[in-house]
DSSP file (Angstrom, degrees, kcal/mol; ACC not computed):
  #  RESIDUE AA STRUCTURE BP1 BP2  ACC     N-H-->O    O-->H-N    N-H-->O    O-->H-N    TCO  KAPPA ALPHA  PHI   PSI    X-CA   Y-CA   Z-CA
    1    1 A X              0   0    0      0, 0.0     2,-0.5     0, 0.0    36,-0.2   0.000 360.0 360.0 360.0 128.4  191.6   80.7   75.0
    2    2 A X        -     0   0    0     39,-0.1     2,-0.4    40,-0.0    38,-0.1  -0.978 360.0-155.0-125.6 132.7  189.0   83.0   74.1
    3    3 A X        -     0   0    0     37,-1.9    39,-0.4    -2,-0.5     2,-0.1  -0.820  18.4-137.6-108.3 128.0  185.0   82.8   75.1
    4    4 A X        -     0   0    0     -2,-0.4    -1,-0.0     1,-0.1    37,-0.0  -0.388   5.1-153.5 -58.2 142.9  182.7   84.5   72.9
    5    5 A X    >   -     0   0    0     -2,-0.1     3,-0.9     2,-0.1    -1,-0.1   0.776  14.8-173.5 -94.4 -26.4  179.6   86.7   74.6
    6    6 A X  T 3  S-     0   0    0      1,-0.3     2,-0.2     2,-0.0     3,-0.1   0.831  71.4 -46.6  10.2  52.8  177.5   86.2   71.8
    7    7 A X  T 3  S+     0   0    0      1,-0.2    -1,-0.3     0, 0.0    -2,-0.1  -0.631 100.5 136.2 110.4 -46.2  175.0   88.7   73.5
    8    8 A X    <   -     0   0    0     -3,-0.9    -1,-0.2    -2,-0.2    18,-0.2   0.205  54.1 -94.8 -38.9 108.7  174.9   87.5   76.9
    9    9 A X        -     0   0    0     15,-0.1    16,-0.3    16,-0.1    39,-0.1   0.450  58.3 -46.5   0.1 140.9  175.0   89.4   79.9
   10   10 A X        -     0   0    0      1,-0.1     2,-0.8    14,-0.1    15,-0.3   0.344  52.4-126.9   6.8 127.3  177.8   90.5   82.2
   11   11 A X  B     -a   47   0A   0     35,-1.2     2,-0.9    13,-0.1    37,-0.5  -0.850  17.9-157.9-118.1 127.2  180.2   88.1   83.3
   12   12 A X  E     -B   23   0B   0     11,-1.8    11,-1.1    -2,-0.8     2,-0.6  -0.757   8.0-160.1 -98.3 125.8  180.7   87.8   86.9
   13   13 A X  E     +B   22   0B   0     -2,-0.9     2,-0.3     9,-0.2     9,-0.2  -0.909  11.3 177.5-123.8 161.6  184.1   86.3   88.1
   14   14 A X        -     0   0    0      7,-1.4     7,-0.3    -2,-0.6     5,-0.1  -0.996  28.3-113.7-124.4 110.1  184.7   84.7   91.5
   15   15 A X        +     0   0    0     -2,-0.3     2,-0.3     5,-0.2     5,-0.2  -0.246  37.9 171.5 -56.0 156.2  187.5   83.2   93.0
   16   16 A X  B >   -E   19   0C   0      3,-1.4     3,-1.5    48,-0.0    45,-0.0  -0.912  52.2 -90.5-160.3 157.3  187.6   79.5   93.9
   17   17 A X  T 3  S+     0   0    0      1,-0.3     3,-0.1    -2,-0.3    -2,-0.1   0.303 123.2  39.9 -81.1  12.2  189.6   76.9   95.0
   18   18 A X  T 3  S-     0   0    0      1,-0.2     2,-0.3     2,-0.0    -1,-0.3   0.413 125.5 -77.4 -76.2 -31.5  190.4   75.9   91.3
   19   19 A X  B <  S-E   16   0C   0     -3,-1.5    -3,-1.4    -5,-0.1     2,-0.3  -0.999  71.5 -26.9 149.1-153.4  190.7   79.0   90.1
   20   20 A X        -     0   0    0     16,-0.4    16,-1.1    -2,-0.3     2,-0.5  -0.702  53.3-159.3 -97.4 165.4  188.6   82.2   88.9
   21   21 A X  E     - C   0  35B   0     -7,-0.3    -7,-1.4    -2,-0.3     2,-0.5  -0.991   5.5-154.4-157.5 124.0  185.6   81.3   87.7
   22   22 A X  E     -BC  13  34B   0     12,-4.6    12,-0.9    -2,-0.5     2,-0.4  -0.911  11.1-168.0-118.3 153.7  183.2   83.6   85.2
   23   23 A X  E     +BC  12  33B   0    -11,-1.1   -11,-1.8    -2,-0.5     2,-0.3  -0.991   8.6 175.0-126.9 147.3  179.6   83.2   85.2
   24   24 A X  E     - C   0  32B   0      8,-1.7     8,-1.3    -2,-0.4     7,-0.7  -0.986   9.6-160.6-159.4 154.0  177.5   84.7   82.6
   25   25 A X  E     - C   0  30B   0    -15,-0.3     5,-0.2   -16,-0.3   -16,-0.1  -0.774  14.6-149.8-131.7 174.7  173.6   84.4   82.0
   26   26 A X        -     0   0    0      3,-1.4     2,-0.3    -2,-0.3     4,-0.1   0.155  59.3 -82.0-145.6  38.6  171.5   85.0   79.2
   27   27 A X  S    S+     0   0    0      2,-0.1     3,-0.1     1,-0.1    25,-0.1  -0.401 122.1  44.5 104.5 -53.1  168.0   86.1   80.5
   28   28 A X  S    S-     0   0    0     -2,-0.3     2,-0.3     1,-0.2    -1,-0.1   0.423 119.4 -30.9 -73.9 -21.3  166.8   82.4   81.2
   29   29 A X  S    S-     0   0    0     47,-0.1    -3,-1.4    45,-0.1     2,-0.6  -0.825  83.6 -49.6-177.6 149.3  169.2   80.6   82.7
   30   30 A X  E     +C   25   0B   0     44,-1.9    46,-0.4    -2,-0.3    -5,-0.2  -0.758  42.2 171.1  24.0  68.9  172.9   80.2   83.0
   31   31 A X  E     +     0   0B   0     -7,-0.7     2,-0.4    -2,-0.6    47,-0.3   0.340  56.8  31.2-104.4  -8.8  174.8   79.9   79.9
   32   32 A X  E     +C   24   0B   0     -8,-1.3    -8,-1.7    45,-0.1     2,-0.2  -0.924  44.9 168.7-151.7 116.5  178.7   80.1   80.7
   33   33 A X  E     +Cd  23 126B   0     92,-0.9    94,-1.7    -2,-0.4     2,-0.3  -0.817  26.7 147.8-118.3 114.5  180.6   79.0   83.3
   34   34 A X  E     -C   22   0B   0    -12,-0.9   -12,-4.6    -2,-0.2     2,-0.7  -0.907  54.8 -92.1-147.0 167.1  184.6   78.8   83.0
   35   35 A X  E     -C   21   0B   0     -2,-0.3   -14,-0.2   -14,-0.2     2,-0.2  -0.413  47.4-150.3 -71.2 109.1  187.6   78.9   83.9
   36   36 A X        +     0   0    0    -16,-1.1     2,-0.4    -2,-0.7   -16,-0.4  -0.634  16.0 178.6 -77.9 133.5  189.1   82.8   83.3
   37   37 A X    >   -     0   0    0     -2,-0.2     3,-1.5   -36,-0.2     4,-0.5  -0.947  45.5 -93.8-139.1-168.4  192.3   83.5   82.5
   38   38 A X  G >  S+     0   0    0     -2,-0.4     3,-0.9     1,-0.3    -1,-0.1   0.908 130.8  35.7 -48.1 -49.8  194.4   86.7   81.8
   39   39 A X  G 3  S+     0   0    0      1,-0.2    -1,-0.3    -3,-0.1     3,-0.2   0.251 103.9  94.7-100.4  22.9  194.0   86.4   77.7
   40   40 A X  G <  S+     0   0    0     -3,-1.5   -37,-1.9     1,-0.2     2,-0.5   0.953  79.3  44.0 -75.0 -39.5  189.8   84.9   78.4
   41   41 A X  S <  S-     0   0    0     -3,-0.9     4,-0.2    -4,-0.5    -1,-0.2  -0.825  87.9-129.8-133.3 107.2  187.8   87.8   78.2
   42   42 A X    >   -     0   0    0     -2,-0.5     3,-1.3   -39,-0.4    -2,-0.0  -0.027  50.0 -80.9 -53.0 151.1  188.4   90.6   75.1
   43   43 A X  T 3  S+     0   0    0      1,-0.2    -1,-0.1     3,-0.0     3,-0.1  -0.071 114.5  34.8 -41.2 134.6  188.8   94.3   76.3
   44   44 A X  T 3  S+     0   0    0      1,-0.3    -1,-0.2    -3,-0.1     2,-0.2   0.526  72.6 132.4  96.1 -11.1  185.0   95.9   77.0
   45   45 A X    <   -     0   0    0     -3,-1.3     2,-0.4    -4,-0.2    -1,-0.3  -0.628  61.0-123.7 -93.4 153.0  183.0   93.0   78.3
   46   46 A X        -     0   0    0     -2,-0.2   -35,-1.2    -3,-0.1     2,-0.3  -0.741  14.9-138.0-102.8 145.3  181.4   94.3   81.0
   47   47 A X  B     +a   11   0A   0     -2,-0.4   -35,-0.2   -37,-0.2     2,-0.2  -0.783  45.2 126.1 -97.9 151.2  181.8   92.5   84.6
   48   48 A X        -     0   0    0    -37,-0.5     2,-0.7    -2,-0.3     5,-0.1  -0.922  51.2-102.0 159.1 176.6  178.5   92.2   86.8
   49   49 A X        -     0   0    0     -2,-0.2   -38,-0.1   -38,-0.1     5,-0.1  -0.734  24.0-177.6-121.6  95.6  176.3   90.7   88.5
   50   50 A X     >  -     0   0    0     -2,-0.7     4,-1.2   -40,-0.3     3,-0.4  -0.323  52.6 -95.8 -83.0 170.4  172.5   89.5   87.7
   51   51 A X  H >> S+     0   0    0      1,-0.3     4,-3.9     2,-0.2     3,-1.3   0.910 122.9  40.1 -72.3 -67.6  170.0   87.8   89.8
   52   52 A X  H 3> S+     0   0    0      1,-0.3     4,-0.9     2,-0.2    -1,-0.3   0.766 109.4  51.5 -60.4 -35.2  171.4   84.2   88.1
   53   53 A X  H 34 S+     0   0    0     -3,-0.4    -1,-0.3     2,-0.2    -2,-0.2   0.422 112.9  49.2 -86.8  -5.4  174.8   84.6   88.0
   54   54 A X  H XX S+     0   0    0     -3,-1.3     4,-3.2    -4,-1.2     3,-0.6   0.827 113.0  47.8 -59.2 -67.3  174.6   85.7   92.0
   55   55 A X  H 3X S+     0   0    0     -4,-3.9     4,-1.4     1,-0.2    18,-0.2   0.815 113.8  49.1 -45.0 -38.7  172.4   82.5   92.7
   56   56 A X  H 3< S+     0   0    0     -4,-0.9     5,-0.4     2,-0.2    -1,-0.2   0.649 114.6  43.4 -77.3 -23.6  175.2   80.4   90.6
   57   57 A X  H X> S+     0   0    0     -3,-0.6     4,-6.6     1,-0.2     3,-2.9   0.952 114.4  49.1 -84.1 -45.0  178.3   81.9   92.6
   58   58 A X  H 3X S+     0   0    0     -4,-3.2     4,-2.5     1,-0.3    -1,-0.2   0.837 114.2  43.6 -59.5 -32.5  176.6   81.5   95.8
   59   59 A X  H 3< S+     0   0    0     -4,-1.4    -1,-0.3     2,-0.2    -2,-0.2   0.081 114.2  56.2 -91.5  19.1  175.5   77.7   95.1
   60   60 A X  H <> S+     0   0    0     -3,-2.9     4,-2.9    -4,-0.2     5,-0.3   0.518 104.0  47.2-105.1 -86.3  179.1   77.6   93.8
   61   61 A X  H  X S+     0   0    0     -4,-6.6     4,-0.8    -5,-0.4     5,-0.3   0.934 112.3  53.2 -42.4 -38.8  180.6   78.8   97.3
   62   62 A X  H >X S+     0   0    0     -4,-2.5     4,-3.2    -5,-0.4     3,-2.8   0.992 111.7  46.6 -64.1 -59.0  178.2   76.0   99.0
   63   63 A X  H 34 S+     0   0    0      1,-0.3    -2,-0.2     2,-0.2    -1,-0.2   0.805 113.1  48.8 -44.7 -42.3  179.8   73.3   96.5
   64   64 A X  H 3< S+     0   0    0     -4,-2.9    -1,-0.3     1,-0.2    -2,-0.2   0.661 110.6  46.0 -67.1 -24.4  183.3   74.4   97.2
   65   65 A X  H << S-     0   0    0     -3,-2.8    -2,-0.2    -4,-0.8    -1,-0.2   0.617 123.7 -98.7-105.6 -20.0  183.0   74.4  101.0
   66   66 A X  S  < S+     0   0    0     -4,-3.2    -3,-0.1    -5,-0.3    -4,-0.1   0.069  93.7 112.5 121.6 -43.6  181.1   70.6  101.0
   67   67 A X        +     0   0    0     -5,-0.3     2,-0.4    -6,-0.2    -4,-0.2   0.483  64.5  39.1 -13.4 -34.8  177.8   72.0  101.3
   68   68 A X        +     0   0    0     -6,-0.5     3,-0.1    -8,-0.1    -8,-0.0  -0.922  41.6 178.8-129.3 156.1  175.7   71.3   98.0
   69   69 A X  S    S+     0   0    0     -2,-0.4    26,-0.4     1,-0.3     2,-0.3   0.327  76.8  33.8-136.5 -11.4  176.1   68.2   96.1
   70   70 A X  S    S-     0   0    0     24,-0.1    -1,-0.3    25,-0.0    59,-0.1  -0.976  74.8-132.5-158.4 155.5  173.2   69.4   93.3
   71   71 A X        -     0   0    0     -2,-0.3   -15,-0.1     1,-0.2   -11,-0.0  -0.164  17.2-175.6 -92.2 170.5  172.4   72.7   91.9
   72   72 A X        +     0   0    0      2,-0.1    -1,-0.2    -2,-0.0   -16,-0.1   0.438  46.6 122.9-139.4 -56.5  169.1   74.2   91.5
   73   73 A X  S    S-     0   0    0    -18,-0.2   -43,-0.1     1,-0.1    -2,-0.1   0.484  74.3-112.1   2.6  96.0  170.3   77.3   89.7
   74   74 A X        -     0   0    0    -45,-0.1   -44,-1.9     1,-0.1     2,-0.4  -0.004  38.0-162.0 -59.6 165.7  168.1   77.2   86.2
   75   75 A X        -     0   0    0    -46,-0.3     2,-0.5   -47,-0.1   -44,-0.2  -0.997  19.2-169.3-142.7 134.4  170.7   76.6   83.3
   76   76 A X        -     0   0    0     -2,-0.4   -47,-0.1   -46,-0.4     2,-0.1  -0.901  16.1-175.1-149.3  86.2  169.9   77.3   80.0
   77   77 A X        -     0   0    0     -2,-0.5     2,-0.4     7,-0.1   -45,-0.1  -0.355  10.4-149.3 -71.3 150.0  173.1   75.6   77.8
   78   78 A X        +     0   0    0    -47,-0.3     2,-0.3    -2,-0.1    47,-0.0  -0.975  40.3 111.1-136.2 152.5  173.3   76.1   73.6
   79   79 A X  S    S-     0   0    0     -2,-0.4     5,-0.0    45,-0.0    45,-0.0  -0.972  71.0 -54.9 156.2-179.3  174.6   73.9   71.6
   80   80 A X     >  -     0   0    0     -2,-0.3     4,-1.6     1,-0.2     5,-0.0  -0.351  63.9-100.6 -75.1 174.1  173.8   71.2   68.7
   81   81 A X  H  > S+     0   0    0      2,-0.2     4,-1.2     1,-0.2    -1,-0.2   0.866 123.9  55.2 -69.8 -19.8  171.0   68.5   69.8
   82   82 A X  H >4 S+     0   0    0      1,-0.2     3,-2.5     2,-0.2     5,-0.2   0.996 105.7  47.0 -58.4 -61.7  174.0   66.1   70.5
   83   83 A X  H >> S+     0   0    0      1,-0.3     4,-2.4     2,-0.2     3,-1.8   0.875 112.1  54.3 -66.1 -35.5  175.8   68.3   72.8
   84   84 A X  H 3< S+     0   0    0     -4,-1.6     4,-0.3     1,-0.3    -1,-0.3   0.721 113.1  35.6 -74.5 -10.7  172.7   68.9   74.5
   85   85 A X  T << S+     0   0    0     -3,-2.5    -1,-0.3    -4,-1.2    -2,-0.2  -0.064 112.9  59.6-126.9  30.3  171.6   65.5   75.3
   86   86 A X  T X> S+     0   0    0     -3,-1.8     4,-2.1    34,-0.1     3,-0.9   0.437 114.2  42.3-116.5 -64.1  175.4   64.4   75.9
   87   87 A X  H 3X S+     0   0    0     -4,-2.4     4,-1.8     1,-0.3    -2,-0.2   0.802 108.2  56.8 -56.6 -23.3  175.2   67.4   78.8
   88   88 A X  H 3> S+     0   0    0     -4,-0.3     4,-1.0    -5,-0.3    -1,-0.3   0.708 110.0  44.0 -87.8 -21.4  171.9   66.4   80.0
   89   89 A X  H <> S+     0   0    0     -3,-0.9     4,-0.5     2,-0.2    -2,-0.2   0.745 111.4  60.6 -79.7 -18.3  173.2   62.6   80.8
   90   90 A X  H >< S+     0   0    0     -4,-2.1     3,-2.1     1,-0.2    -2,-0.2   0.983 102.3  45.0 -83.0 -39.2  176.0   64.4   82.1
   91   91 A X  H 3< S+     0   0    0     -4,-1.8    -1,-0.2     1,-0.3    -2,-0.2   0.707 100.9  69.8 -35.6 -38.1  174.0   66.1   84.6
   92   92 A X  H 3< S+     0   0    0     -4,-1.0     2,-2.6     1,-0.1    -1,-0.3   0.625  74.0  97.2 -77.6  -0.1  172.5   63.0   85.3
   93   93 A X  S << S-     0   0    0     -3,-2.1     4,-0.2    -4,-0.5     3,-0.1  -0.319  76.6-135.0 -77.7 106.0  175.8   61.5   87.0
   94   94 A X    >   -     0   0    0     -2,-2.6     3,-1.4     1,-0.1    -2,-0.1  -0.178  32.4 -68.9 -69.8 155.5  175.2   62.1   90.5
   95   95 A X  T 3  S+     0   0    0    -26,-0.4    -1,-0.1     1,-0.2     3,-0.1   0.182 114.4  14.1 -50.8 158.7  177.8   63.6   92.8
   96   96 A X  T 3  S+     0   0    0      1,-0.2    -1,-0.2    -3,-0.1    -2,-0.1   0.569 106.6 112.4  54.6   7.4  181.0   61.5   93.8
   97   97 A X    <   -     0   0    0     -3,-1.4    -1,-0.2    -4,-0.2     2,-0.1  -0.390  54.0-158.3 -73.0 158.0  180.1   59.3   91.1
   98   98 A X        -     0   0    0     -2,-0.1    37,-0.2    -3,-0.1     2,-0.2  -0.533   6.7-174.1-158.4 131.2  181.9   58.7   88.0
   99   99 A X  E     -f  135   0D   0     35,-0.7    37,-1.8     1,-0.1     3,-0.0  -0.528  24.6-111.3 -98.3 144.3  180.8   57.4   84.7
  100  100 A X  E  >  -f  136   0D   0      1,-0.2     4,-1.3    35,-0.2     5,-0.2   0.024  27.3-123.9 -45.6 151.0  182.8   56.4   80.8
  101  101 A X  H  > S+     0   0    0     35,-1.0     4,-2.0     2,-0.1     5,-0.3   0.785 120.7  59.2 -83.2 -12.5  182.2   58.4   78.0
  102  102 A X  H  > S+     0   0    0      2,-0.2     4,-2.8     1,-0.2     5,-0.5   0.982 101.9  51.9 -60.1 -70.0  181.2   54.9   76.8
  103  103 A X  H  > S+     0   0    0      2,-0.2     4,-1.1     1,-0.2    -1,-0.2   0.813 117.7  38.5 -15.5 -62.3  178.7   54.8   79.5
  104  104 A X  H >X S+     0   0    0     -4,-1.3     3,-6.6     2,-0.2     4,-2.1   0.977 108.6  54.6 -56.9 -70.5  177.5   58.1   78.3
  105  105 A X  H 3<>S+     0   0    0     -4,-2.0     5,-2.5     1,-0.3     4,-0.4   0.801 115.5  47.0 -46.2 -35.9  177.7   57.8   74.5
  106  106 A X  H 3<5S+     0   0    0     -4,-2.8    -1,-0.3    -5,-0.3     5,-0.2   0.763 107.8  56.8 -77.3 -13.9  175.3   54.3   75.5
  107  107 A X  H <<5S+     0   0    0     -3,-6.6    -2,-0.2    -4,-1.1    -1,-0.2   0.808 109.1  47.3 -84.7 -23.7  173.0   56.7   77.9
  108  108 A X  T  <5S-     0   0    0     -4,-2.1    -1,-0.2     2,-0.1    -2,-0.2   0.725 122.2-106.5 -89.9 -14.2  172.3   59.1   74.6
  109  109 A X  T   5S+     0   0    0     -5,-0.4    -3,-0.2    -4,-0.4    -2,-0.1   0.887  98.5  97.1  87.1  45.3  171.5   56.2   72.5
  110  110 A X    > < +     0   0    0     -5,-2.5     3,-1.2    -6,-0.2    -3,-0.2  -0.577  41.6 172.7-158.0  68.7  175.0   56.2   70.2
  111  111 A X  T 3  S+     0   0    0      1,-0.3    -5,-0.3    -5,-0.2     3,-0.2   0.390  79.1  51.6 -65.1  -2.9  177.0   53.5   72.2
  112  112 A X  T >  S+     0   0    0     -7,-0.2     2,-1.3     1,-0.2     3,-0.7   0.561  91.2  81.7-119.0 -12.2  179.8   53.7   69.3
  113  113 A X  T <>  +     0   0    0     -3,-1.2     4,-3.7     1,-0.2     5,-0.2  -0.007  51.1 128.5 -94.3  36.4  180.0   57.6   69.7
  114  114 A X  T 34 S+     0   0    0     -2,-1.3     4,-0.4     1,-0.2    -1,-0.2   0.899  77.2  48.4 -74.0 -16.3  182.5   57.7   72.9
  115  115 A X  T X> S+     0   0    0     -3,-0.7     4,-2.3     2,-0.2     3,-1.5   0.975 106.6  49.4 -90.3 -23.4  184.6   59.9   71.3
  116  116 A X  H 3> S+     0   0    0      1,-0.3     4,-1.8     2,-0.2     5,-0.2   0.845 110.3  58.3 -46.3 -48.6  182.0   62.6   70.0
  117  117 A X  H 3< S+     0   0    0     -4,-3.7    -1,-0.3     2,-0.2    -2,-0.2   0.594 104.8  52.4 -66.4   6.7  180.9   62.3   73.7
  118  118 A X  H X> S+     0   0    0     -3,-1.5     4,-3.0    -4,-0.4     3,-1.5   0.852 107.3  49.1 -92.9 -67.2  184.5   63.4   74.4
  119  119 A X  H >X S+     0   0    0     -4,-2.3     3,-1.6     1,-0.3     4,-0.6   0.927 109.4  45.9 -52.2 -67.8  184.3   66.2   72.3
  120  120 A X  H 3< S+     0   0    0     -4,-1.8    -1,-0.3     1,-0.3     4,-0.2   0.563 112.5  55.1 -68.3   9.7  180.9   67.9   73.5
  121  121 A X  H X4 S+     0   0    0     -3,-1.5     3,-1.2    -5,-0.2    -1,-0.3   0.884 109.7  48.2 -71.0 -49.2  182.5   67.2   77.3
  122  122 A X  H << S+     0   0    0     -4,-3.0    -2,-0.2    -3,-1.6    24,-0.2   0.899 117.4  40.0 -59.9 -86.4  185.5   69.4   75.6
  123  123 A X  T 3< S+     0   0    0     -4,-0.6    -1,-0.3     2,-0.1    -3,-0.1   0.449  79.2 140.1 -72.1  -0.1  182.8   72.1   74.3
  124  124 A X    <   -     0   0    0     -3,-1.2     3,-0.3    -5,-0.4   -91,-0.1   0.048  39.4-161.4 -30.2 126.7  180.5   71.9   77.8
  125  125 A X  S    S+     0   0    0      1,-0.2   -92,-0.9   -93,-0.1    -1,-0.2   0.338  76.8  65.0-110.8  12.2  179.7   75.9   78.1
  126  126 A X  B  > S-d   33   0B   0    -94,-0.2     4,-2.4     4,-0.2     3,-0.3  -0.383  76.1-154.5-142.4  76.1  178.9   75.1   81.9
  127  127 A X  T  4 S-     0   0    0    -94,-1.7     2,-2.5    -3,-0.3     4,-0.1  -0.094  75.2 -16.8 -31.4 135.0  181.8   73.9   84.1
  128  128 A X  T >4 S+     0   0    0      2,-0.3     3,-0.6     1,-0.2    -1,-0.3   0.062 122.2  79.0  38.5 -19.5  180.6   71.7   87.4
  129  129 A X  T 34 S+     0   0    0     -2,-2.5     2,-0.8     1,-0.3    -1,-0.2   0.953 111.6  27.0 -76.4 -28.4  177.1   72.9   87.0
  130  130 A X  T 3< S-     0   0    0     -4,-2.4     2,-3.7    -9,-0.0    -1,-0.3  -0.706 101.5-138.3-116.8  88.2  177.3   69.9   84.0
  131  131 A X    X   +     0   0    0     -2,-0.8     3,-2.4    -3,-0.6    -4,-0.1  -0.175  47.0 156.2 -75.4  73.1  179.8   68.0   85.5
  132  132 A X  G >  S+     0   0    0     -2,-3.7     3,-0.5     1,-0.3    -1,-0.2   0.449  72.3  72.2 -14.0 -35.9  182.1   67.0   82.7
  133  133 A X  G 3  S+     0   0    0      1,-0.3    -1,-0.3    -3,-0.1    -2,-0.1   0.658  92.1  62.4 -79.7 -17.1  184.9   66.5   85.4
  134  134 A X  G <  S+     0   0    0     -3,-2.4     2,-0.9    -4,-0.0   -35,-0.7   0.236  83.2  86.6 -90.8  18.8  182.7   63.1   86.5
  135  135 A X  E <   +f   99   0D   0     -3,-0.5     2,-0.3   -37,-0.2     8,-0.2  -0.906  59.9 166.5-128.3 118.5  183.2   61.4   82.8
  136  136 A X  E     -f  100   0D   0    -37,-1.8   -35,-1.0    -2,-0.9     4,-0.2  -0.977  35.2 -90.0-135.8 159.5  186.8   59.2   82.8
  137  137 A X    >   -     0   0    0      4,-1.1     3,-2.3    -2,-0.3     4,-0.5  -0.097  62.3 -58.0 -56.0 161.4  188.2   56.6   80.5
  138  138 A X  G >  S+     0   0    0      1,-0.2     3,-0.7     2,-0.2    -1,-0.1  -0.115 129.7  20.4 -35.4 127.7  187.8   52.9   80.6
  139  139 A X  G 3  S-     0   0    0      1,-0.2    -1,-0.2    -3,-0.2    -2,-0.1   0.437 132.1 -70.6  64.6  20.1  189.1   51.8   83.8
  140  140 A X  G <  S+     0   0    0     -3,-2.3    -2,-0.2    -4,-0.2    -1,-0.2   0.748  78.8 166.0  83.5  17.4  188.8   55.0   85.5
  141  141 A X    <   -     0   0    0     -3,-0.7    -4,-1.1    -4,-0.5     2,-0.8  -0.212  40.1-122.1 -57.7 158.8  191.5   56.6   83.7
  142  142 A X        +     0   0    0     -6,-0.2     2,-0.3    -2,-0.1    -6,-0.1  -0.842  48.4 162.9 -99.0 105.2  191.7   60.4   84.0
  143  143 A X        -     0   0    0     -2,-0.8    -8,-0.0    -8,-0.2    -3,-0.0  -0.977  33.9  -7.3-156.9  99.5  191.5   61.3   80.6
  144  144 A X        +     0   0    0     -2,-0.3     2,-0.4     1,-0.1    -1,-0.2   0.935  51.2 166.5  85.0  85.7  190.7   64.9   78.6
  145  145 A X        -     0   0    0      1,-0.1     4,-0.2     2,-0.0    -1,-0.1  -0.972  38.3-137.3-138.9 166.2  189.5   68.6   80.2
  146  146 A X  S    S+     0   0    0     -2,-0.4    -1,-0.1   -24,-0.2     3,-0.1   0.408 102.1  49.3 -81.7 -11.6  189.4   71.3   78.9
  147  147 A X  S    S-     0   0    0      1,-0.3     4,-0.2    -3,-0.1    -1,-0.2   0.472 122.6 -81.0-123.6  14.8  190.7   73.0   81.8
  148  148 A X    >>  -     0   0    0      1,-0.1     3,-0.7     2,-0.1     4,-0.6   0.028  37.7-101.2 113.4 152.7  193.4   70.8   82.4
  149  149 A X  H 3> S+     0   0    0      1,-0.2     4,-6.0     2,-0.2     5,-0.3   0.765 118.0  60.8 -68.9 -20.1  193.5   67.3   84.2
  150  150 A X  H 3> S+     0   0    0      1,-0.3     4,-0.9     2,-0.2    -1,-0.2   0.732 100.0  58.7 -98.4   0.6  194.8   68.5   87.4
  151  151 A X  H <> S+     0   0    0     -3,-0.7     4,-1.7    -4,-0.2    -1,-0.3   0.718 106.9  46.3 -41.4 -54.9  191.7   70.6   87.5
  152  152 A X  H  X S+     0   0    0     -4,-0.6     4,-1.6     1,-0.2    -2,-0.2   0.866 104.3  60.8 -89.3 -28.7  189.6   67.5   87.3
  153  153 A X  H  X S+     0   0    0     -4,-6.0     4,-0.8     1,-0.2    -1,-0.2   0.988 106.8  48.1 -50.7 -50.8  191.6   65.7   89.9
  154  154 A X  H  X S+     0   0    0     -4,-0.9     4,-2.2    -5,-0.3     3,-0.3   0.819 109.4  50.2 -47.9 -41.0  190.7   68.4   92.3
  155  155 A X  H  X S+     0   0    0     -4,-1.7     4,-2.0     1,-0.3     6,-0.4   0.979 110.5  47.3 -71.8 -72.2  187.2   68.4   91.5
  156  156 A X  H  X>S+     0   0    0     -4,-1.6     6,-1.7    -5,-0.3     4,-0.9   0.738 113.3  56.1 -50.6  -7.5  186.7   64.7   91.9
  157  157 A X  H  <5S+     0   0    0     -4,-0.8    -1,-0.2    -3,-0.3    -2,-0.2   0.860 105.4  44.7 -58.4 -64.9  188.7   65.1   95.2
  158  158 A X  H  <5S+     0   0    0     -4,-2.2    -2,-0.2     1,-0.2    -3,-0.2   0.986 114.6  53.5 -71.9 -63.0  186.6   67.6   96.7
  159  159 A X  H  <5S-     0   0    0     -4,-2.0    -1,-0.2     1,-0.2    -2,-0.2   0.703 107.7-125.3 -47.3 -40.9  183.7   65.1   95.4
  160  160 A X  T  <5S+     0   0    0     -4,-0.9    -3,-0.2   -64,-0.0    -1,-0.2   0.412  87.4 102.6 104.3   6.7  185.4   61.7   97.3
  161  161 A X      < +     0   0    0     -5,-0.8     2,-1.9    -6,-0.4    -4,-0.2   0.469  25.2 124.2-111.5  21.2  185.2   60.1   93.6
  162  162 A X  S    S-     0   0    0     -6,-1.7     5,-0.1    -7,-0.2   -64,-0.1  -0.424  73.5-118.8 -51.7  81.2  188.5   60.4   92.7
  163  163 A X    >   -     0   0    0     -2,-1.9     3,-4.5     1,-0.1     4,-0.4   0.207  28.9-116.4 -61.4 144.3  189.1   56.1   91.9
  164  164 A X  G >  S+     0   0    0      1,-0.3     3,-0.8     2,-0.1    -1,-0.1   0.893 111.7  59.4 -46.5 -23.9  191.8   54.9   94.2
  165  165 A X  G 3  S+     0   0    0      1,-0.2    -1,-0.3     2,-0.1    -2,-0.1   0.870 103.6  50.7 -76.1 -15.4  194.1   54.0   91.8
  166  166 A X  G <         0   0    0     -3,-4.5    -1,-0.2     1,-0.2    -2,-0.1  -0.054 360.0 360.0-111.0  30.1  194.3   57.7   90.4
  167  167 A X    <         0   0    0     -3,-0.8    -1,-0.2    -4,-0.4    -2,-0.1   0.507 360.0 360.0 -92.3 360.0  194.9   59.7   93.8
């Protein structure tokens, strides 16, 4: 997998109990958050740490330990207007919760579009701060990350919404 910088700042990574974690900001907000691995980040990008991507690890570390359940860290996402108003319904799915992508795709006003909401879940450029991991299939299957399902079990774990049948 490889993430583009396309100008954005320094990418801080952090460990967590998922994995490594990069944060990267782009003057406004929060623009990247993922899952790093070995082959993620091309030779030369420089690791560091700005004012936002500090604020994002620390409210990170609270989320991980049980502590936060919603971020205040501004987040400043790009993407097409779909993806953006498929990520801003996702945002609205409050913690331990978990919603369709039918359920979304009807919250954007495109009730037929669950699999287009599938894809911009797939292209989400901000892991748990738009929590993608909260959107399962019809009947609460566990269904589609990008960073692998057993990723998203965890996360819905740590969250208590992890549906009973899928523990």
């Amino acid at each position: 997998m490889r993430v583009k910088n396309k100008g954005f700042g320094p990418v801080l990574l952090r460990y967590y109990p998922i994995g490594t974690l990069g944060l990267m900001d782009d003057g406004r907000g929060l623009s990247r958050v993922f899952l790093w691995r070995e082959d993620a980040l091309p030779c030369g990008w420089p690791e560091g740490e700005t004012p936002l991507t500090a604020q994002g690890a620390e409210e990170l570390d609270e989320y991980f330990s049980g502590k936060r359940k919603a971020f205040t860290v501004a987040l400043s996402p790009h993407g097409t207007a779909f993806q953006l108003s498929v990520w801003e319904a996702l945002r609205a799915v409050p913690y331990g919760q978990t919603k369709s992508y039918g359920q979304i795709a009807a919250a954007v006003g495109r009730p037929q579009a669950a699999r287009a909401v599938g894809m911009a879940n797939h292209d989400n450029p901000l892991l748990i701060f738009t929590p993608c991991h909260r959107i399962v299939g019809s009947g609460g299957a566990l269904t589609g990350f990008a960073c692998g399902l057993e990723v998203k079990r965890r996360l819905l774990e740590l969250e208590g919404a992890l549906p009973a049948n899928k523990k």
